[in-house]
Biopython code that builds the backbone (N, CA, C, O; Angstrom):
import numpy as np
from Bio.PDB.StructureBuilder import StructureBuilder

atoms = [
    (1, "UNK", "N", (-24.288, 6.704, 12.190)),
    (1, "UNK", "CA", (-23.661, 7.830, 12.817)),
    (1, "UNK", "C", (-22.714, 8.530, 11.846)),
    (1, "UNK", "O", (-22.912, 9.721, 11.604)),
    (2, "UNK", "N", (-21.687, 7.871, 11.263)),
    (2, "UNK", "CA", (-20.838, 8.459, 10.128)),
    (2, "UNK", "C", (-21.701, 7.879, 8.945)),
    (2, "UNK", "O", (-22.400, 6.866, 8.913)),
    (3, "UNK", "N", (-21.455, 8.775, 8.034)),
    (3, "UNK", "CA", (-21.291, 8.344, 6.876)),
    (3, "UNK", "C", (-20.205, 8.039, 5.947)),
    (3, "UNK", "O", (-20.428, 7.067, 5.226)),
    (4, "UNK", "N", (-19.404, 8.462, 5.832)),
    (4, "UNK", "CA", (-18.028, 8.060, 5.204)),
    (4, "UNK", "C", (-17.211, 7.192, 6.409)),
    (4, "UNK", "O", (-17.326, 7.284, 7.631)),
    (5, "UNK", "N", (-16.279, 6.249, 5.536)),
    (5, "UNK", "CA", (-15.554, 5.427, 6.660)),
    (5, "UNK", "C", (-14.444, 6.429, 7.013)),
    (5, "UNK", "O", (-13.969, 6.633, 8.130)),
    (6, "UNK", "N", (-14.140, 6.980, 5.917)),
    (6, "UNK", "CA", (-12.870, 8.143, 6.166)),
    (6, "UNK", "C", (-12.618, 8.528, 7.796)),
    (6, "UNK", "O", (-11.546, 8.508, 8.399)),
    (7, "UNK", "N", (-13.902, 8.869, 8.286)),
    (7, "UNK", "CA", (-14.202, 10.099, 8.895)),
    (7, "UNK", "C", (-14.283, 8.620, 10.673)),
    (7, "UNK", "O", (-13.758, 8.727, 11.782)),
    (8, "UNK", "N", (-14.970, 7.733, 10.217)),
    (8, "UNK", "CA", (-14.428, 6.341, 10.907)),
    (8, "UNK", "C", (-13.369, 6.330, 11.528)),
    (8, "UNK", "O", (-13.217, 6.430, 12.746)),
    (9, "UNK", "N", (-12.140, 6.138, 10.259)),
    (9, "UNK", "CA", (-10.915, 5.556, 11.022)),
    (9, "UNK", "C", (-10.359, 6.755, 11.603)),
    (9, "UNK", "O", (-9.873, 6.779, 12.733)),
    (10, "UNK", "N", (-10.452, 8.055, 10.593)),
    (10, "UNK", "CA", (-10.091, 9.427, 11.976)),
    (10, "UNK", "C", (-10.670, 9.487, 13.004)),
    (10, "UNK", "O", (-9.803, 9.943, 13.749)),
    (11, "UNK", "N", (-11.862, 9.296, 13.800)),
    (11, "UNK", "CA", (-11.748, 9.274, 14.708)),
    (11, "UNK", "C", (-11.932, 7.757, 15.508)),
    (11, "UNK", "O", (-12.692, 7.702, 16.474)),
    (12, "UNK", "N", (-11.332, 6.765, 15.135)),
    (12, "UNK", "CA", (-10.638, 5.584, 16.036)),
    (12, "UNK", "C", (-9.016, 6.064, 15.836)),
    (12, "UNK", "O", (-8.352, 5.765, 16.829)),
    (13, "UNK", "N", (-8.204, 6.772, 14.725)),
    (13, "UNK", "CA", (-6.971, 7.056, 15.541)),
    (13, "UNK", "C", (-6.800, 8.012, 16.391)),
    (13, "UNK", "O", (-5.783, 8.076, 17.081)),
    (14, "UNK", "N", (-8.035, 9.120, 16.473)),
    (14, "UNK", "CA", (-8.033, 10.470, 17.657)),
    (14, "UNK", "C", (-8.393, 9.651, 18.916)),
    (14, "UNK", "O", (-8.043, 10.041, 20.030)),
    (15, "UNK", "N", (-8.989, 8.683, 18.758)),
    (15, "UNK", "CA", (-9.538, 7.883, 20.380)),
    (15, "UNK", "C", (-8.147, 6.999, 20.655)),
    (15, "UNK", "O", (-7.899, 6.752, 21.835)),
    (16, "UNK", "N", (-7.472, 6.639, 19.907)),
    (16, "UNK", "CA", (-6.258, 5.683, 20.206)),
    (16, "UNK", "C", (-5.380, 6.686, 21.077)),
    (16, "UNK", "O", (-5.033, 6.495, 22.243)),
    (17, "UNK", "N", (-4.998, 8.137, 20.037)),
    (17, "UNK", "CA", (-4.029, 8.603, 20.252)),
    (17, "UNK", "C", (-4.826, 9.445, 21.942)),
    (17, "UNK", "O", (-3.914, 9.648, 22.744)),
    (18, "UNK", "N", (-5.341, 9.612, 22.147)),
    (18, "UNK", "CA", (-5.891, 10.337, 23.471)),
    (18, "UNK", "C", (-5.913, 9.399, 24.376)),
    (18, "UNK", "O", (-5.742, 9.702, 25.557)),
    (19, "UNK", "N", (-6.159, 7.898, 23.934)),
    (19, "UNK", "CA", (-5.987, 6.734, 24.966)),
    (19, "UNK", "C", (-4.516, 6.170, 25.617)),
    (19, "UNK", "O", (-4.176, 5.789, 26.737)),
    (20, "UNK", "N", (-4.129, 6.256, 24.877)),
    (20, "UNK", "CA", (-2.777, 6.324, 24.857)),
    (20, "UNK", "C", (-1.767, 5.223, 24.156)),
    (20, "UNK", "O", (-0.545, 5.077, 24.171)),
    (21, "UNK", "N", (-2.987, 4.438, 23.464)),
    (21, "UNK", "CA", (-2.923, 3.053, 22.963)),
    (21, "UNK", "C", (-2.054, 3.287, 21.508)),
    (21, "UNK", "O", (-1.196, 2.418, 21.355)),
    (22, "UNK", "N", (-2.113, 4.208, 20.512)),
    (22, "UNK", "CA", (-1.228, 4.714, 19.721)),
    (22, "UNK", "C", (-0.238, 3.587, 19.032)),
    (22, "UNK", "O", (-0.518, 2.816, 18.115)),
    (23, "UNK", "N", (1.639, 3.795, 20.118)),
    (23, "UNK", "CA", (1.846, 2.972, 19.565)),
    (23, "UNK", "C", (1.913, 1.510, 19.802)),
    (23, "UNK", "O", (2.744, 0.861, 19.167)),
    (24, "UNK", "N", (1.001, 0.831, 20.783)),
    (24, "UNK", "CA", (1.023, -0.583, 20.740)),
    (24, "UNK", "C", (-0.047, -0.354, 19.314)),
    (24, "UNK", "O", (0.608, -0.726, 18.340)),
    (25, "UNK", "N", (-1.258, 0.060, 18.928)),
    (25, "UNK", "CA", (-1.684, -0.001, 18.242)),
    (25, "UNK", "C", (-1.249, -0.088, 16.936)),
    (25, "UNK", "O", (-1.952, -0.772, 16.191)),
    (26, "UNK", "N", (-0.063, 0.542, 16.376)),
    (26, "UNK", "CA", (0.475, 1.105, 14.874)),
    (26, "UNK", "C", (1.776, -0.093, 15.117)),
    (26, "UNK", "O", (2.527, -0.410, 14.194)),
    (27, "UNK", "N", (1.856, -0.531, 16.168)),
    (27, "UNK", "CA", (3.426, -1.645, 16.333)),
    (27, "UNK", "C", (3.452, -2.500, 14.837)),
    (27, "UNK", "O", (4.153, -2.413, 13.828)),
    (28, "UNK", "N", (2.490, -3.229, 15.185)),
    (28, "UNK", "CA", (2.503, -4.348, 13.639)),
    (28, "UNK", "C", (2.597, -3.956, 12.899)),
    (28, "UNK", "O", (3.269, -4.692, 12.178)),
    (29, "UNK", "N", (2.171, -2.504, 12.089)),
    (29, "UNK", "CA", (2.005, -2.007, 10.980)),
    (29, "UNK", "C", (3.501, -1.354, 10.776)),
    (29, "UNK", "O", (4.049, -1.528, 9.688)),
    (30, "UNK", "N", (4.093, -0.690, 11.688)),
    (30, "UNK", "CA", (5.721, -0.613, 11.720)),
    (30, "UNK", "C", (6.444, -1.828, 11.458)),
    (30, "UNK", "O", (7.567, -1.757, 10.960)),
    (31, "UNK", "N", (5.861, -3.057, 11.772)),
    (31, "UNK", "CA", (6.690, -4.414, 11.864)),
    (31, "UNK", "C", (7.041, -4.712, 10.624)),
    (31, "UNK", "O", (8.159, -4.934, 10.160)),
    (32, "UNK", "N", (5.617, -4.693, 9.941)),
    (32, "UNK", "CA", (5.485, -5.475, 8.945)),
    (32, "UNK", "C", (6.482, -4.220, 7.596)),
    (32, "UNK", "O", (7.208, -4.700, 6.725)),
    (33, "UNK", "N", (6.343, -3.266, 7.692)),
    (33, "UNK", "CA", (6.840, -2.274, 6.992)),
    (33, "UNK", "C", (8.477, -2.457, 7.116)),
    (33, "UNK", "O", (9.276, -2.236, 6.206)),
    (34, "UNK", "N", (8.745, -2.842, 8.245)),
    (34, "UNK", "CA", (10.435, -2.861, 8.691)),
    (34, "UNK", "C", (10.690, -4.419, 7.763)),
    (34, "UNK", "O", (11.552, -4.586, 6.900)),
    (35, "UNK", "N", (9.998, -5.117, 8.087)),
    (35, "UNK", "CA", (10.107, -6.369, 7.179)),
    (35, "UNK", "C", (9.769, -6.317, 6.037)),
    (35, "UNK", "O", (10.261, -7.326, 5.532)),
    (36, "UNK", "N", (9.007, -5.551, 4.970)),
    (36, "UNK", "CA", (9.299, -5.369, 3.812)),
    (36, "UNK", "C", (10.696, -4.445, 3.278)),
    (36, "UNK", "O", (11.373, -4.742, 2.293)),
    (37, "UNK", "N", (10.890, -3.486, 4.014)),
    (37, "UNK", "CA", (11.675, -2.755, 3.883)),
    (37, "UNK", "C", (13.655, -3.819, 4.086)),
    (37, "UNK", "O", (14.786, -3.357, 3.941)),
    (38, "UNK", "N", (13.318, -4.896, 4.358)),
    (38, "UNK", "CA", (14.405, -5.108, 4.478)),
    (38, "UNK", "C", (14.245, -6.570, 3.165)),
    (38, "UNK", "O", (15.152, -7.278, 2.727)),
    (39, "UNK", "N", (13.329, -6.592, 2.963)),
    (39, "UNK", "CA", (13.327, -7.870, 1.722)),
    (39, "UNK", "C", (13.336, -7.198, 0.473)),
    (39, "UNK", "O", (13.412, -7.907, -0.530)),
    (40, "UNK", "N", (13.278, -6.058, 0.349)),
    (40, "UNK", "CA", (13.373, -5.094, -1.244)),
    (40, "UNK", "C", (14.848, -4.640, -0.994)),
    (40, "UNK", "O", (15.635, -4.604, -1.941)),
    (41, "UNK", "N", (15.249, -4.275, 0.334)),
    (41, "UNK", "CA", (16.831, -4.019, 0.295)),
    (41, "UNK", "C", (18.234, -5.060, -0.160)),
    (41, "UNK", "O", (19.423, -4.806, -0.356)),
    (42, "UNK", "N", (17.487, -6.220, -0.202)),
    (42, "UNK", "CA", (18.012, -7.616, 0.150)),
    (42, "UNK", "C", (18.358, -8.177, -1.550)),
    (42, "UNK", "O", (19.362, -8.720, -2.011)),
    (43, "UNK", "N", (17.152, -7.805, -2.145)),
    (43, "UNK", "CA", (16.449, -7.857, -3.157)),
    (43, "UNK", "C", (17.172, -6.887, -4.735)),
    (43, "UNK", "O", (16.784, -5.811, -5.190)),
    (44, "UNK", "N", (18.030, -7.574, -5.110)),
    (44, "UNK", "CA", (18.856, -6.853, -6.252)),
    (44, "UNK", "C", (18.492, -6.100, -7.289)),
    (44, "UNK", "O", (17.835, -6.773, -8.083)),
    (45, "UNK", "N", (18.645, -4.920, -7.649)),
    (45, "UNK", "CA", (18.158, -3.993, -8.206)),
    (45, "UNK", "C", (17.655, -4.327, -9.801)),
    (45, "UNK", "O", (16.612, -3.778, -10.158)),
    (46, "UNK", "N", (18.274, -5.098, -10.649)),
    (46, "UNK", "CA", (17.656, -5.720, -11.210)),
    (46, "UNK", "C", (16.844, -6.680, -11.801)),
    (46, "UNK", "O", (16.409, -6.891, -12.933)),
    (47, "UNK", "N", (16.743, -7.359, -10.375)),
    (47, "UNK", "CA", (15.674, -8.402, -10.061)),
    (47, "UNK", "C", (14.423, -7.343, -9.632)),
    (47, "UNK", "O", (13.257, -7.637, -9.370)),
    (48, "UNK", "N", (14.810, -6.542, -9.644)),
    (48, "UNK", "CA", (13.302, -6.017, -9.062)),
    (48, "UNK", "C", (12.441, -5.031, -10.597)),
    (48, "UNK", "O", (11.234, -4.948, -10.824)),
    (49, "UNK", "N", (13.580, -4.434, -11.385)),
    (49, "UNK", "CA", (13.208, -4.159, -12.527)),
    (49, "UNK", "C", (12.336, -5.247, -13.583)),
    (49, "UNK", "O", (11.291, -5.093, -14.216)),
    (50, "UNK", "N", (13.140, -6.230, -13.468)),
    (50, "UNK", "CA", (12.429, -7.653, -14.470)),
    (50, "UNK", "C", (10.888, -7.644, -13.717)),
    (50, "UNK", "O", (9.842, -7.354, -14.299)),
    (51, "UNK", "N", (11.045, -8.138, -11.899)),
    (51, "UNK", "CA", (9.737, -8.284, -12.000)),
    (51, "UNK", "C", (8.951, -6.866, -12.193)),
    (51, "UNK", "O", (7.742, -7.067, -12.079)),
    (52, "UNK", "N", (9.207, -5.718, -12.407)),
    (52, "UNK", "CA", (8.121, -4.524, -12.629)),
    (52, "UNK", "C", (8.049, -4.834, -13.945)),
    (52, "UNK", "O", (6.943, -5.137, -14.392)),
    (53, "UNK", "N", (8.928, -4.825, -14.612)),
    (53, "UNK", "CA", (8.204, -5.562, -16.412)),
    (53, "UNK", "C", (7.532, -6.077, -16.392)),
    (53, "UNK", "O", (6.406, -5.703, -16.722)),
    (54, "UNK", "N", (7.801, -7.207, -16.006)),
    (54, "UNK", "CA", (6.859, -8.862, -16.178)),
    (54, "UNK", "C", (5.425, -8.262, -15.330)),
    (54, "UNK", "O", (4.445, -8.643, -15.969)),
    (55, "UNK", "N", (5.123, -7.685, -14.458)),
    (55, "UNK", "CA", (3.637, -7.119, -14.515)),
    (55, "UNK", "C", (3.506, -5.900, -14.927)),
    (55, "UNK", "O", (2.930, -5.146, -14.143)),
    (56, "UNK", "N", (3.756, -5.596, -15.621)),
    (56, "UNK", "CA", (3.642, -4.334, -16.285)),
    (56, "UNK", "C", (2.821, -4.677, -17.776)),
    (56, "UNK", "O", (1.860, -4.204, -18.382)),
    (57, "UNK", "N", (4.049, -6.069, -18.028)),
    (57, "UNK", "CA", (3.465, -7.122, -19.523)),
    (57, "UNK", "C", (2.302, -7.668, -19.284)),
    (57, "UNK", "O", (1.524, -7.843, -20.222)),
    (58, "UNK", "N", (1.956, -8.050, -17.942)),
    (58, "UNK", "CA", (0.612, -8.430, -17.432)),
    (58, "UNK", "C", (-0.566, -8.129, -17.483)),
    (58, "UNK", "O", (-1.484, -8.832, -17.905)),
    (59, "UNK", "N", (-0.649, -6.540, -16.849)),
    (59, "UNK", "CA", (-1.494, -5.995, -16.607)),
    (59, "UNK", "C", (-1.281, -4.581, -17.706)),
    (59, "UNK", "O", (-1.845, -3.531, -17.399)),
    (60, "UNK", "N", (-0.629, -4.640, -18.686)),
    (60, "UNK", "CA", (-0.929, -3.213, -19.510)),
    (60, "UNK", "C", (-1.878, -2.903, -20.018)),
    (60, "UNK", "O", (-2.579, -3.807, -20.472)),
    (61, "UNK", "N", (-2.232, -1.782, -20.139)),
    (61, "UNK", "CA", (-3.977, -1.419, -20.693)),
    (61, "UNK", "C", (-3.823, -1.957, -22.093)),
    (61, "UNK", "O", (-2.776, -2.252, -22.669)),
    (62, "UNK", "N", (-5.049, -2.028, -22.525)),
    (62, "UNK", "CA", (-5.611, -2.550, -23.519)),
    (62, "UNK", "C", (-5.244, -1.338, -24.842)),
    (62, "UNK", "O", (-5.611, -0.166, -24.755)),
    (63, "UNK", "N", (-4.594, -1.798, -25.828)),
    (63, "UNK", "CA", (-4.681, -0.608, -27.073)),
    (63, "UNK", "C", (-6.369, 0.148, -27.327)),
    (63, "UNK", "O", (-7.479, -0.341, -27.536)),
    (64, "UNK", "N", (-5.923, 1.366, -27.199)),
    (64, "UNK", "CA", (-7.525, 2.275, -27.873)),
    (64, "UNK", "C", (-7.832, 1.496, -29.343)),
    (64, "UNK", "O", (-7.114, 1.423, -30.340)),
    (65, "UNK", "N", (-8.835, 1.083, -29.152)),
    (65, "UNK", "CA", (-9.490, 0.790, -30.734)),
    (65, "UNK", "C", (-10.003, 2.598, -31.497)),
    (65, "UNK", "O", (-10.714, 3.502, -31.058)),
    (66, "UNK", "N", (-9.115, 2.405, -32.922)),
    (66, "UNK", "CA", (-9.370, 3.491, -33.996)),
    (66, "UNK", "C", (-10.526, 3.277, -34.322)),
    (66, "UNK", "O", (-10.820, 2.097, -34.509)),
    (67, "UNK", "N", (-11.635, 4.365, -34.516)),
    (67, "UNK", "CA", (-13.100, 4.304, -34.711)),
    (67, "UNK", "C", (-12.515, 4.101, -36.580)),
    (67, "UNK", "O", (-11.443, 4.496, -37.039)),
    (68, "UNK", "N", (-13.565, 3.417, -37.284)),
    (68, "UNK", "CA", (-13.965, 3.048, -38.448)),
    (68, "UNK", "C", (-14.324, 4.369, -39.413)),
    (68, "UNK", "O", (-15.289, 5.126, -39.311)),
    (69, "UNK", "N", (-13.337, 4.391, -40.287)),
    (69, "UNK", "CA", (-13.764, 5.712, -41.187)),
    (69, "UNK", "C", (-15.000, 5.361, -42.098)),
    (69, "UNK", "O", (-15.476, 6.212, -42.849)),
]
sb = StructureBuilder()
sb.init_structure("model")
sb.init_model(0)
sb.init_chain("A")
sb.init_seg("    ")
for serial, (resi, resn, name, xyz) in enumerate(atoms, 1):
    if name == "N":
        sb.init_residue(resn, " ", resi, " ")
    sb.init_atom(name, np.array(xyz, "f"), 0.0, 1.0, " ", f" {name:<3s}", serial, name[0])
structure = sb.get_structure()
C-alpha cells in the first residue's frame, strides 16, 4: 500500500491524533526525553566535553590518502 515508511508513520500519527490516542501515545517518548534531559543537566559540563573527545578520538574519519606522484 505505501511505499516509503515515511509516509507510514505520517499517517499512524494522523490516525492517533484524530483518535484521540495522541498523548497517551507520545507519553513515553516525553518520559524518556524528561529523563535524559535531567541526567545531562546533572552531568558537569566538563565531563561531558572529555566524553565528546574520547569519541570523537574513536570514531574520527580516516586521513585522505595523497595519490602517488
Amino acid at each position: 500500500m505505501f511505499r516509503r515508511p515515511s509516509t507510514r508513520w505520517l499517517f499512524l500519527a494522523l490516525v492517533l491524533i484524530v483518535i484521540g490516542l495522541w498523548p497517551a501515545a507520545v507519553a513515553p517518548i516525553a518520559w524518556a526525553s524528561a529523563g535524559a534531559d535531567h541526567i545531562l543537566a546533572a552531568t558537569p559540563g566538563p565531563v561531558l566535553a572529555l566524553a565528546a573527545v574520547a569519541v570523537w578520538l574513536k570514531h574520527r574519519p580516516a586521513p585522505i590518502a595523497k595519490p602517488a606522484a
